[in-house]
PLY file of the C-alpha trace (Angstrom):
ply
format ascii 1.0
element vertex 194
property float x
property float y
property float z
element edge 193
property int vertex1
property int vertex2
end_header
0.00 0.00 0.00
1.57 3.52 -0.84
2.47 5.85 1.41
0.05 8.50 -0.47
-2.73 6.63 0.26
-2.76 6.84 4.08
-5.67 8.44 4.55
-7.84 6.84 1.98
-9.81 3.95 1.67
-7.95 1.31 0.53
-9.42 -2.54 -0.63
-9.07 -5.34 -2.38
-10.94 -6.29 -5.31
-10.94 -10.17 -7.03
-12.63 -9.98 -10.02
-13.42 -13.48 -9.79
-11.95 -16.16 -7.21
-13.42 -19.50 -7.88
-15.23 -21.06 -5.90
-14.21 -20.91 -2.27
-11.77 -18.61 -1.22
-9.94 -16.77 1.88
-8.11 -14.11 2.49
-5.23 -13.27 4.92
-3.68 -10.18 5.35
-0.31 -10.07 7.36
-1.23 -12.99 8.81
-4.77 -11.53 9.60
-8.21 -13.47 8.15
-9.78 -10.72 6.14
-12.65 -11.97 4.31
-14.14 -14.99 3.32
-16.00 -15.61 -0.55
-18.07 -18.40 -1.94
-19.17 -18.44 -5.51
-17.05 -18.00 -8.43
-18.49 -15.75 -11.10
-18.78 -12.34 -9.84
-16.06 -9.56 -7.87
-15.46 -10.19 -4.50
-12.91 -7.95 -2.16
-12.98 -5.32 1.07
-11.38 -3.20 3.09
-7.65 -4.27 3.97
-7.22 -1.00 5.85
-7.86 -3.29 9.31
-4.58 -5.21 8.54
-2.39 -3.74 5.80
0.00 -1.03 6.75
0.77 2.15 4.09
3.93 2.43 2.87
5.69 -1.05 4.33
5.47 -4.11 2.50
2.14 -6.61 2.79
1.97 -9.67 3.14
-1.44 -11.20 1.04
-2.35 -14.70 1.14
-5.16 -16.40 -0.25
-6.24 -19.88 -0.75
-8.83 -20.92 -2.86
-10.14 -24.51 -3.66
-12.68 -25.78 -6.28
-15.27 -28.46 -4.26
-18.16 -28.40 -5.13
-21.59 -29.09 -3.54
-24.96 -28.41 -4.12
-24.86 -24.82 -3.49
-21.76 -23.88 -5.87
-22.62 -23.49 -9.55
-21.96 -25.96 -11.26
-23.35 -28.58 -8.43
-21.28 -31.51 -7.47
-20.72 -33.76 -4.23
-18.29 -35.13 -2.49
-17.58 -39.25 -2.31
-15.57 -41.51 -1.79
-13.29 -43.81 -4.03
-10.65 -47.04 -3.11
-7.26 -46.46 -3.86
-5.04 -49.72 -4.60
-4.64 -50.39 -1.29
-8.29 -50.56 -0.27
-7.76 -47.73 1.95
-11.03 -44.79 0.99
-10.52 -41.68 -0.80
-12.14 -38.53 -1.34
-13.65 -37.77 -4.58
-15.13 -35.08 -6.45
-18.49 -35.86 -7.87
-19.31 -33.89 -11.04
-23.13 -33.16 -12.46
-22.00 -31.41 -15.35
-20.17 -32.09 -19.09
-17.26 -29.81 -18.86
-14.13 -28.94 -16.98
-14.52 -27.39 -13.48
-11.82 -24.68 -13.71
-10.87 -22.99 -10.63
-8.28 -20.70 -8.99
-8.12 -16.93 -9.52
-8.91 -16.47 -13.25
-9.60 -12.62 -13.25
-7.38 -9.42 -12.44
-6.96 -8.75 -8.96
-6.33 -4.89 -7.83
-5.22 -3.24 -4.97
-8.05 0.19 -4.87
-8.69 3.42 -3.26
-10.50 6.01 -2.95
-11.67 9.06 -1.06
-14.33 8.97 1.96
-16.82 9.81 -1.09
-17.41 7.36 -3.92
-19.32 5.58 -5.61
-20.97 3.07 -4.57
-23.38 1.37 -6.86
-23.31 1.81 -10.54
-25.87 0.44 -13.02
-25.25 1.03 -16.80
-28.44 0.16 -19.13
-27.98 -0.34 -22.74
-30.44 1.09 -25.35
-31.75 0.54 -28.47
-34.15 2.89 -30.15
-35.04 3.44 -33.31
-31.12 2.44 -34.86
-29.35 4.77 -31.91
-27.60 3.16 -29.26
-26.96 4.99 -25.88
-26.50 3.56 -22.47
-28.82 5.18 -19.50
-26.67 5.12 -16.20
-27.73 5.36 -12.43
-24.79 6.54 -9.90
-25.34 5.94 -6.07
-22.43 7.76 -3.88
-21.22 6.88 -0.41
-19.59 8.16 2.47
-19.06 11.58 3.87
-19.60 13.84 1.12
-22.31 11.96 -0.47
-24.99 14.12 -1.10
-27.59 14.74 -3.87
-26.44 17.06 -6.59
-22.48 15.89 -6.56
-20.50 16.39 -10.08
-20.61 13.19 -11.96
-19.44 12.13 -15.22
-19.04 8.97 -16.80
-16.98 8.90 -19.87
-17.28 6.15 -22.32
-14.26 4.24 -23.80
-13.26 2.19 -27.05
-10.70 -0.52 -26.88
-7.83 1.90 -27.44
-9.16 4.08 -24.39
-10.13 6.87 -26.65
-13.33 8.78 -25.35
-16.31 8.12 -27.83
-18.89 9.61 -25.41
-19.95 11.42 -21.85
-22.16 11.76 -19.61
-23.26 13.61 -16.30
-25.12 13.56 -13.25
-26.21 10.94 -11.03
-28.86 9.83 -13.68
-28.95 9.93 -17.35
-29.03 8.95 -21.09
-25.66 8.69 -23.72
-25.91 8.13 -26.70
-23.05 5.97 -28.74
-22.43 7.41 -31.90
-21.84 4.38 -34.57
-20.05 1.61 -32.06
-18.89 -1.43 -32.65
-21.10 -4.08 -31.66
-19.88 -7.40 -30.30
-20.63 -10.71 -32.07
-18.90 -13.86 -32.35
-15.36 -13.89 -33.53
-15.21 -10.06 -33.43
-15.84 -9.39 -29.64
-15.05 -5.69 -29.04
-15.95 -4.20 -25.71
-16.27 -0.75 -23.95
-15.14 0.85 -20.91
-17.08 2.74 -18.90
-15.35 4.98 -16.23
-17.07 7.10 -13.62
-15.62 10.36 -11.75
-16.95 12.25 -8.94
-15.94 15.50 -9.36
-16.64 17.09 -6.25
-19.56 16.06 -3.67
0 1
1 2
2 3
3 4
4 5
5 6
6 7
7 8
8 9
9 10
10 11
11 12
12 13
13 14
14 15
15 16
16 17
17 18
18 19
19 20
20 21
21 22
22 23
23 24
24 25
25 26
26 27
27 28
28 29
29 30
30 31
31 32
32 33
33 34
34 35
35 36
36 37
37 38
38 39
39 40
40 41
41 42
42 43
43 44
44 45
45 46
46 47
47 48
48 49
49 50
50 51
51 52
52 53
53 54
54 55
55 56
56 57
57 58
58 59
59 60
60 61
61 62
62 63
63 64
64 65
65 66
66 67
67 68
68 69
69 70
70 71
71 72
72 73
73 74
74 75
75 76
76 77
77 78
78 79
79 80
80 81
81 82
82 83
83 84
84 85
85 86
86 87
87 88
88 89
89 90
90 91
91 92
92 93
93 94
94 95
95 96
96 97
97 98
98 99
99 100
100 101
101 102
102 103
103 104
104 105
105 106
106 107
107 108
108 109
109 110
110 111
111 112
112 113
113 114
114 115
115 116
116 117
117 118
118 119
119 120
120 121
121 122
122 123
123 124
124 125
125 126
126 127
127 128
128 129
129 130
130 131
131 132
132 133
133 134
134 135
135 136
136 137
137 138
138 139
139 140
140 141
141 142
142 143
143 144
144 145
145 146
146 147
147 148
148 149
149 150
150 151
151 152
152 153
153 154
154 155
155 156
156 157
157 158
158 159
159 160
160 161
161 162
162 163
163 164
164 165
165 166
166 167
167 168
168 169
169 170
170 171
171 172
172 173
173 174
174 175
175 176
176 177
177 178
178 179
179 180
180 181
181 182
182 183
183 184
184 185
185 186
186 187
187 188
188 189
189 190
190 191
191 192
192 193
């Protein structure tokens, strides 16, 4: 953790961890996650210390039961010697990857930021625009805060912007993903003073 960021929030975010995993930080449990598909982090200011190194540990396995997706159970098998064994049992056709197999970042922020972020994508008429809905946290959160959400191609170039907490974009001409020719967008949100 930086020295600079002292006195900001500072977290962990897994983009995706799965399916069971935990986290220690210097030693210290952190957080726990089960599930697999979606981000997954916290707060690591508890445990971490700015500006010396961190230690981060996390261990993640890939057992399944009825409550992961995919299912699966546990049971038991004989190895040569007779002796039982445990064994995954698998109700699905393909392989059940595991581990972390997303970008993991270190984050901060300021007391205010956002919190909750839901980007809509619309089609009307042959114009494409995304609607977006910005909820802020912390101190400085109140209604009426500078927002702006900027829209990015691949190459980070800015194709489009928006502002305030709600709102419509529109996209002019993008590239639309399809099979063999995926192409996606970024969208990244500022808080420009609250």
């Amino acid at each position: 953790v930086p020295s600079a960021w002292r006195d900001l929030w500072v977290g962990l975010r897994f983009d995706s961890v799965t399916h069971h995993a935990q986290v220690w930080i210097n030693g210290q449990p952190a957080f726990r996650h089960k599930g697999g598909f979606l981000p997954v982090g916290g707060d690591v200011r508890p445990w971490a210390e700015a500006g010396k190194p961190n230690r981060l540990t996390v261990r993640v396995d890939n057992l399944l039961d009825w409550t992961t997706l995919p299912p699966g159970e546990m049971g038991t098998t004989k190895d040569a010697a007779g002796n039982d064994r445990p064994v995954q049992v698998y109700h699905f056709d393909f392989f059940n990857y595991a581990g972390i197999d997303r970008p993991v970042r270190l984050v901060a922020h300021g007391e205010t930021h956002v919190a909750k972020l839901r980007l809509t994508p619309l089609h009307r008429g042959g114009v494409w625009a995304f609607a977006h809905k910005v909820a802020l946290a912390g101190a400085g959160a109140a209604p009426g805060a500078r927002i702006e959400v900027r829209y990015l191609d691949e190459g980070g170039a800015e194709v489009a912007r928006g502002h305030g907490e709600e709102g419509e974009t529109v996209i002019p001409a993008p590239r639309l993903w399809r099979p063999q020719a995926a192409y996606l967008y970024t969208a990244e949100v500022r808080v420009l003073d609250a």
